[in-house]
N, C-alpha and C positions, 0 to 999 in steps of 0.2 A: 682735445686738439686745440692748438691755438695759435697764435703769433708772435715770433719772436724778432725781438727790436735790434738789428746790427748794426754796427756804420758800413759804409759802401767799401772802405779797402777791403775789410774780412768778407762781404756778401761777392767781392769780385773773387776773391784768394778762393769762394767756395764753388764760385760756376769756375772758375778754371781747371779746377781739382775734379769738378764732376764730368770733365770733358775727358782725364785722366784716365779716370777710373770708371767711365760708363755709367755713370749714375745720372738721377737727377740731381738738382741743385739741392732739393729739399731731402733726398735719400743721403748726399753728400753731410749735408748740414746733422742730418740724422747720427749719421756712422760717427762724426767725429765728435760730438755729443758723449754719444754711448761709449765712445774709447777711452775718450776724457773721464768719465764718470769710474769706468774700469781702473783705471790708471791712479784716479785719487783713491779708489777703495780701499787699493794692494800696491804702495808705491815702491814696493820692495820687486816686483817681477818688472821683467822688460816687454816693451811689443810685442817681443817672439814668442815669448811667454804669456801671456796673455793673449792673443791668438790662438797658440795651441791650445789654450785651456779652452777657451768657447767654440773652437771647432769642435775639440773631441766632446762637450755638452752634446753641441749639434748634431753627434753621431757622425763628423766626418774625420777621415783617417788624416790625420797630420803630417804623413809619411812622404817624402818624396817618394814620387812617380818613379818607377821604371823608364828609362828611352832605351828601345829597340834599336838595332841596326839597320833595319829590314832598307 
């Protein structure tokens, strides 16, 4: 673990984003890290593709949800 060095517009672009998205600043900084790194691997898939790929890794279903009427 260690520290990494940003300028202040992308460290603010990252706590605003983690206000978004419920994270901390440093799970923020984390996630877009790890997406980026996804994204230069295989720059042939999109987002949605790439999401679907590491959810179903994760064992979760990709599948829109059901809504009931009830």
């Amino acid at each position: 673990m260690g520290i990494v060095n940003i300028d202040d517009d992308l460290h603010d672009q990252v706590r605003r984003a983690s206000k978004v998205s419920c994270r901390s600043i440093n799970a923020q900084a984390a996630y877009w890290i790890k997406v980026g790194m996804l994204c230069e691997a295989d720059p042939a898939l999109t987002f949605g593709e790439i999401m679907k790929r590491e959810l179903g890794a994760a064992g979760v279903s990709a599948r829109p949800l059901e809504v009931s009427d009830a």
